[in-house]
N, C-alpha and C positions, 0 to 999 in steps of 0.2 A: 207659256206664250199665249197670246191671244189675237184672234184674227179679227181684225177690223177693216171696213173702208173709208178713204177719206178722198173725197172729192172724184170715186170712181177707182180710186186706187187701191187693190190689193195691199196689204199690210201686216204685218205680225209684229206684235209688242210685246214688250214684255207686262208682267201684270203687276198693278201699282204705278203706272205711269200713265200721267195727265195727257189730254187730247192734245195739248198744247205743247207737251215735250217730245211726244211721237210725232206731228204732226214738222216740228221744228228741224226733227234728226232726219226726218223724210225728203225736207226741202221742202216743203209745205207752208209756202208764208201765210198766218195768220198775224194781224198788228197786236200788239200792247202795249201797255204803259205799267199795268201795278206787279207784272210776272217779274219775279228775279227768283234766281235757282237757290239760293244760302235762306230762303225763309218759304215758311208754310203759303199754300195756295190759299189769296182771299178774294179773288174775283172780283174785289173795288169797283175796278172801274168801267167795266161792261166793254169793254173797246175790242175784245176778242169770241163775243158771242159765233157761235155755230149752231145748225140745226142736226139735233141728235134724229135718227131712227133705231130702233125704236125706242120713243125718251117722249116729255112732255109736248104739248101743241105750242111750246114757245122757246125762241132761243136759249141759250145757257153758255155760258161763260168757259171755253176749251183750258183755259187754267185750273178751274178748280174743279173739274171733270174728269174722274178717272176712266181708262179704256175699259171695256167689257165686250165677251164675245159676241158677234154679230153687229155689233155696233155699225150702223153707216152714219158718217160726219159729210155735213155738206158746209162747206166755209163759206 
């Protein structure tokens, strides 16, 4: 398991699961359009960016993003 925040919320994932599927099973709405669950994550369409800490100085795409511990997600 892995402890992450999203949006101030306490959270534990399981590991190998995208910000976008934890974030989804939380009740956490993030929008998209190119996520579907039966094919690999490609981040197309930018429509579900979040801001990682700690992670790059620019948003990133919560679909094609796997959770890691520590992680704070701000949507």
């Amino acid at each position: 398991m892995v402890n992450l925040t999203i949006d101030g919320k306490a959270i534990q994932a399981a590991k190998g699961r995208t910000i976008l599927e934890v974030a989804k099973e939380q009740g956490i709405f993030i929008p998209y359009l190119c996520y579907h669950p039966a094919i690999k994550p490609i981040g197309a369409c930018r429509i579900c960016v979040v801001e990682v800490k700690p992670g790059p100085p620019r948003p990133i795409p919560a679909c094609a993003t796997y959770v890691t511990e520590g992680m704070e997600v701000v949507t």
